[in-house]
C-alpha positions as semicolon CSV with decimal commas, in nm:
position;residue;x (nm);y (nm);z (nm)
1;X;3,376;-13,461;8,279
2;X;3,509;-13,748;8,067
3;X;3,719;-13,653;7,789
4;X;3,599;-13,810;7,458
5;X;3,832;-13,851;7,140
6;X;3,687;-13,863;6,811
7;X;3,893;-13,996;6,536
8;X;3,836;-13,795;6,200
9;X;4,165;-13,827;6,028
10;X;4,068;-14,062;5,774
11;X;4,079;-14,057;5,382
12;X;3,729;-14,206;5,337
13;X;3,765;-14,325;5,030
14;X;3,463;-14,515;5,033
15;X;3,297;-14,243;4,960
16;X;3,500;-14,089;4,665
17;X;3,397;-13,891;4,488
18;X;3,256;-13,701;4,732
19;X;3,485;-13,726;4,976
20;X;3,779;-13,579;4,699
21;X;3,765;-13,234;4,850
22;X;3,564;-13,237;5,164
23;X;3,575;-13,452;5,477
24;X;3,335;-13,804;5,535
25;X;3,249;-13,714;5,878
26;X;3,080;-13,382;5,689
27;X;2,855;-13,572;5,500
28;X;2,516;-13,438;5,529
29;X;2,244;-13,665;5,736
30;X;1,909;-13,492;5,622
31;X;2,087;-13,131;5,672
32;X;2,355;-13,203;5,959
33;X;2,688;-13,311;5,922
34;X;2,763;-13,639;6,046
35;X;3,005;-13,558;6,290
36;X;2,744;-13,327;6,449
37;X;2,495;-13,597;6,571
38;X;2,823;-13,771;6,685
39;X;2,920;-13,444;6,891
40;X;2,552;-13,403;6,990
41;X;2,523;-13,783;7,139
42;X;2,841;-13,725;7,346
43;X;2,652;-13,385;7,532
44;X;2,378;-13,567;7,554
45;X;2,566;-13,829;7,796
46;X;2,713;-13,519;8,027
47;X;3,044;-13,510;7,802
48;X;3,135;-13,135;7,677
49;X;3,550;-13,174;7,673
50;X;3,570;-13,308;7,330
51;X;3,906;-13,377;7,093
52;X;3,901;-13,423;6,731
53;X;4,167;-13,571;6,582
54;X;4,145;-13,438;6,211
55;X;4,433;-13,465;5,908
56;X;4,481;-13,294;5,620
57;X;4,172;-13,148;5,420
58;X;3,979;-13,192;5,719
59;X;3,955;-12,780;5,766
60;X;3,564;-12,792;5,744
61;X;3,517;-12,931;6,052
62;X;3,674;-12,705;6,259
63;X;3,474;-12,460;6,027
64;X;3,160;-12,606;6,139
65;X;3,245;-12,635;6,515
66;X;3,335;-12,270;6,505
67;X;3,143;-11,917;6,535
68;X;3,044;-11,789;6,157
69;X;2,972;-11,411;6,229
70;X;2,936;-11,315;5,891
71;X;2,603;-11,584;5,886
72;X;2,502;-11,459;6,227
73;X;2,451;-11,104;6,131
74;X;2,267;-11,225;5,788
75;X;2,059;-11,433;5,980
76;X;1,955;-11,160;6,260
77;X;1,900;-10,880;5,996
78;X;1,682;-11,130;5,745
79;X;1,469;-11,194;6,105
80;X;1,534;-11,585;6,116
81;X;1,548;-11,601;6,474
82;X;1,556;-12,004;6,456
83;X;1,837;-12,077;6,248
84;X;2,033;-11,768;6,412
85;X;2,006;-11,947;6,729
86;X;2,074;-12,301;6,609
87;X;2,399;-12,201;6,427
88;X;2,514;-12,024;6,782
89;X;2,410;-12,325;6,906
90;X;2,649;-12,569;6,741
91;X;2,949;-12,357;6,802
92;X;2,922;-12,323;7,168
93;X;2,762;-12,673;7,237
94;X;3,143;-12,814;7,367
95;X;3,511;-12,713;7,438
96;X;3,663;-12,884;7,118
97;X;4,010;-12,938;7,048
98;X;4,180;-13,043;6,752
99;X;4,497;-13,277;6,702
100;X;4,649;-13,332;6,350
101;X;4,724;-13,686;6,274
102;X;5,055;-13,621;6,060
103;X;5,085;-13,986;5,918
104;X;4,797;-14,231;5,837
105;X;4,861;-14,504;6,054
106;X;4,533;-14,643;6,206
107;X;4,251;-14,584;6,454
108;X;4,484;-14,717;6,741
109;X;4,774;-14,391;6,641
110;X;4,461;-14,159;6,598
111;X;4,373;-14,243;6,966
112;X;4,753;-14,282;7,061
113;X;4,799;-13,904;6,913
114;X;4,539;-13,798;7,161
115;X;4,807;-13,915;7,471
116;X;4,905;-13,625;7,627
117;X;4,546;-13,460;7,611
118;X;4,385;-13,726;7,789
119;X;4,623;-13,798;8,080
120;X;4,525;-14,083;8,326
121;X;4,180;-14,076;8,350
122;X;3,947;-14,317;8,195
123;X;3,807;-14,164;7,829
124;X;3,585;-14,200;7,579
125;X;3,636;-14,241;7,211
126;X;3,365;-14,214;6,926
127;X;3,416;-14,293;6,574
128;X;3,322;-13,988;6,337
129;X;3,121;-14,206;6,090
130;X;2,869;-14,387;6,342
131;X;2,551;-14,244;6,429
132;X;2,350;-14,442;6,686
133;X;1,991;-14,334;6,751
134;X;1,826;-14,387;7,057
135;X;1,650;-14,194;7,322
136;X;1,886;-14,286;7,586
137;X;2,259;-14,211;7,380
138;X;2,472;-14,501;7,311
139;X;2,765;-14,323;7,517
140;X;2,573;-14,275;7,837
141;X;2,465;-14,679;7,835
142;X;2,823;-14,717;7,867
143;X;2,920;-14,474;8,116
144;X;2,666;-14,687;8,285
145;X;2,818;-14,976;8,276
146;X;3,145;-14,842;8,331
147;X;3,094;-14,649;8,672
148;X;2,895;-15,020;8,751
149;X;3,190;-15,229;8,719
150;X;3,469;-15,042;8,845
151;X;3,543;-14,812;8,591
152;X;3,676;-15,061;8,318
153;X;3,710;-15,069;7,997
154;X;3,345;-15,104;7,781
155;X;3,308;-15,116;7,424
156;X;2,955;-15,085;7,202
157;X;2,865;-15,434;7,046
158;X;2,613;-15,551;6,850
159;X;2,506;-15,841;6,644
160;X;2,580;-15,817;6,273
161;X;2,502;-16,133;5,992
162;X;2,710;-16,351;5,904
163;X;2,764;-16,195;5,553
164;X;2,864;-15,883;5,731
165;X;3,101;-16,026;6,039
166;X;3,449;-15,987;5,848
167;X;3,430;-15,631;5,844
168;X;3,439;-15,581;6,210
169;X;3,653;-15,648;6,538
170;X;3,453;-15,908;6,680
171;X;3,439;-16,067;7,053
172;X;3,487;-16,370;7,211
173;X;3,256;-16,302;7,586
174;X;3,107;-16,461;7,878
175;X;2,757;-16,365;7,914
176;X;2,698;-16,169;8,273
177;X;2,326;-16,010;8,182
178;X;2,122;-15,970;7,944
179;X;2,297;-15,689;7,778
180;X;2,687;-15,714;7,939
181;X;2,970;-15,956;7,809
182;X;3,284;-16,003;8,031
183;X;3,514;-15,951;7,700
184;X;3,773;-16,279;7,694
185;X;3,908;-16,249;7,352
186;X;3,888;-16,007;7,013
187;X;3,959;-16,111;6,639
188;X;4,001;-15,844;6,383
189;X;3,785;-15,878;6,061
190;X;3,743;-16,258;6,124
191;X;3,607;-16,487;5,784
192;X;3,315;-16,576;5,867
193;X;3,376;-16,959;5,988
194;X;3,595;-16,854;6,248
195;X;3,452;-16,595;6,444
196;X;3,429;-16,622;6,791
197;X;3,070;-16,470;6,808
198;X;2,836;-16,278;6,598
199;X;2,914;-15,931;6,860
200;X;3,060;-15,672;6,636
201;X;3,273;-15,380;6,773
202;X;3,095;-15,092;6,674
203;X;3,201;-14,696;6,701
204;X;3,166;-14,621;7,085
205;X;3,446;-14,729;7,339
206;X;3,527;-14,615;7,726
207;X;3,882;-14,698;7,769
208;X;4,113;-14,694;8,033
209;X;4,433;-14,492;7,971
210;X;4,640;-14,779;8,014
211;X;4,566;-14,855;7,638
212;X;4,792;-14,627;7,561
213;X;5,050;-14,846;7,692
214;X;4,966;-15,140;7,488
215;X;4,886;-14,950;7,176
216;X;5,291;-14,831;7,189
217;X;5,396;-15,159;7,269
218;X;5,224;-15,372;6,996
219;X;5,365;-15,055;6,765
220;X;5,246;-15,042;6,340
221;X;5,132;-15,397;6,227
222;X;5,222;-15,601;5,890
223;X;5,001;-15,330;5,714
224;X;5,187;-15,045;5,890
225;X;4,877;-14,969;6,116
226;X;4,821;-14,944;6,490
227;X;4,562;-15,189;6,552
228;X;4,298;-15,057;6,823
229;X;4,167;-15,417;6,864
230;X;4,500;-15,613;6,909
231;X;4,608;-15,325;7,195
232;X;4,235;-15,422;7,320
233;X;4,322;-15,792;7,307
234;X;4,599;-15,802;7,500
235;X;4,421;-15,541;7,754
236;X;4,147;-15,790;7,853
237;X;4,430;-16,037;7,956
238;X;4,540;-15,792;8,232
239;X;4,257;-15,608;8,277
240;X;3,837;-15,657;8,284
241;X;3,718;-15,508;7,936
242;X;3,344;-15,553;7,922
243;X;3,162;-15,564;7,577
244;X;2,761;-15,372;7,586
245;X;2,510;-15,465;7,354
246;X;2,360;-15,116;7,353
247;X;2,020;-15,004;7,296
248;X;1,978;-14,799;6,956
249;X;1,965;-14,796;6,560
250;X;2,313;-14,734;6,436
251;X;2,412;-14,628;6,093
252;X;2,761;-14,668;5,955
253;X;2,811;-14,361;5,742
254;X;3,148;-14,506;5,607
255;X;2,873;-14,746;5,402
256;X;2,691;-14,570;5,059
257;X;2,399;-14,822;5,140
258;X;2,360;-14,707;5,565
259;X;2,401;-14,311;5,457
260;X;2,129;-14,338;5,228
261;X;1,939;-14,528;5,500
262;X;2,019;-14,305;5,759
263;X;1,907;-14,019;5,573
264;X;1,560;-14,181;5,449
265;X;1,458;-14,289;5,832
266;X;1,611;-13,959;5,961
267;X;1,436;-13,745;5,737
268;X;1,098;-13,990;5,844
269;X;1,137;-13,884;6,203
270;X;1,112;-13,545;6,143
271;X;0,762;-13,406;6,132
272;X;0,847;-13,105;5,910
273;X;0,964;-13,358;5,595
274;X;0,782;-13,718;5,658
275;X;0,492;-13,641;5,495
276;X;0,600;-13,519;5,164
277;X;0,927;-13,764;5,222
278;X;0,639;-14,083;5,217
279;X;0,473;-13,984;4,885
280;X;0,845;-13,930;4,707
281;X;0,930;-14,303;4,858
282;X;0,586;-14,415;4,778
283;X;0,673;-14,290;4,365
284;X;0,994;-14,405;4,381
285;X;0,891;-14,767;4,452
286;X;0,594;-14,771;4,188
């Protein structure tokens, strides 16, 4: 029963304008919200105790989380049996909880907000705009790895071009299978000519709660943030932090160019919109 913290907090200006007056992790994926195959993943790998840590104008999704009665009873009396259950469905999938991030001040204050809520056990912590796709979820690879090696630390990596690399927090690692890196060093957003590897730090992370000790000692940086990858860094000199190159297709939702991806191969998968979905792409491309 793994607690898992889900930072939502953020402005997402990426995305503006769409993001103006609703939330980026409520961007629609074919017709569900982002944030919903995030929530779904993390039931999917046996975790139900789930925290969102949300700011301001980020009321619609504890909207969506939560029981609509007025839809319910026009659902039942209109006879749609499917989406009646399916909207029941999403609100009583998981205990969520929600924290309000008061200041904007970083992933690593996002998770540091979620403190108290966590206590001393090991946790889990899923960003709100990555959606990884795989018939064995992206969490429960790491739980894997983390009840295999002692219950450390694990983090989701994967390898990302060189064009690309700068974005990300990035590892230095000594190879110990096929999939598993003994994690010996993290850069944040190195150029490209000085990366340690090509193993991005993606959205999915198993931490021990000890983080929360670094991320208050290595406080706001020059930008006023609370870097999650420098309280990682100096983590993996005390402690084992292990780095998985997981199994999946992940989209980053924070990126115009992966939502519009996401949403194309999405909407492929589904047998209900493929068809007519192929003969739209097919016209587009003529």
């Amino acid at each position: 029963m793994m607690k898992v913290v889900i930072p939502a907090a953020g402005l997402g200006t990426r995305f503006l304008p769409a993001t103006k007056a609703q939330p980026k992790e409520m961007l629609p994926v074919v017709d569900k919200p982002t944030i919903q195959y995030v929530v779904e993943e993390a039931v999917e790998s046996g975790m139900t105790d789930i925290i969102i840590i949300t700011g301001r104008g980020k009321r619609a999704i504890e909207d969506h989380f939560d029981r609509s009665y007025e839809l319910e009873q026009r659902l039942k009396k209109s006879g749609n049996a499917e989406g009646l259950t399916e909207i029941k469905d999403i609100a009583s999938m998981a205990d969520i909880f929600y924290i309000r991030q008061k200041e904007q001040l970083g992933l690593g204050h996002a998770i540091l907000c979620a403190k108290k809520h966590v206590g001393h056990e090991p946790f889990a912590v899923m960003l709100g705009d990555d959606i990884v796709v795989n018939d064995k979820p992206c969490m429960a690879q790491l739980l894997k790895v983390h009840e295999e090696r002692d219950r450390s630390s694990v983090v989701g990596v994967e390898s990302v071009p060189e064009s690309l690399i700068s974005r990300y927090g990035v590892i230095k690692g000594c190879k110990e299978s096929d999939e598993v890196y003994l994690v010996q060093d993290l850069v944040e957003k190195p150029a490209a000519n000085e990366a340690p590897s090509d193993l991005a730090i993606i959205g999915r992370y198993i931490l021990e709660p000890q983080i929360f000790e670094y991320l208050e000692k290595i406080g706001p940086g020059e930008n006023g943030e609370y870097q999650l990858t420098d309280a990682m860094r100096n983590l993996c000199k005390d402690r084992k932090l292990y780095g998985l190159r997981f199994t999946g297709r992940r989209f980053d939702i924070g990126s115009k160019v992966d939502w519009i991806r996401a949403t194309v191969e999405m909407g492929l998968r589904r047998k209900d919109l493929a068809p007519e979905l192929r003969e739209v792409l097919e016209t587009a491309l003529r």
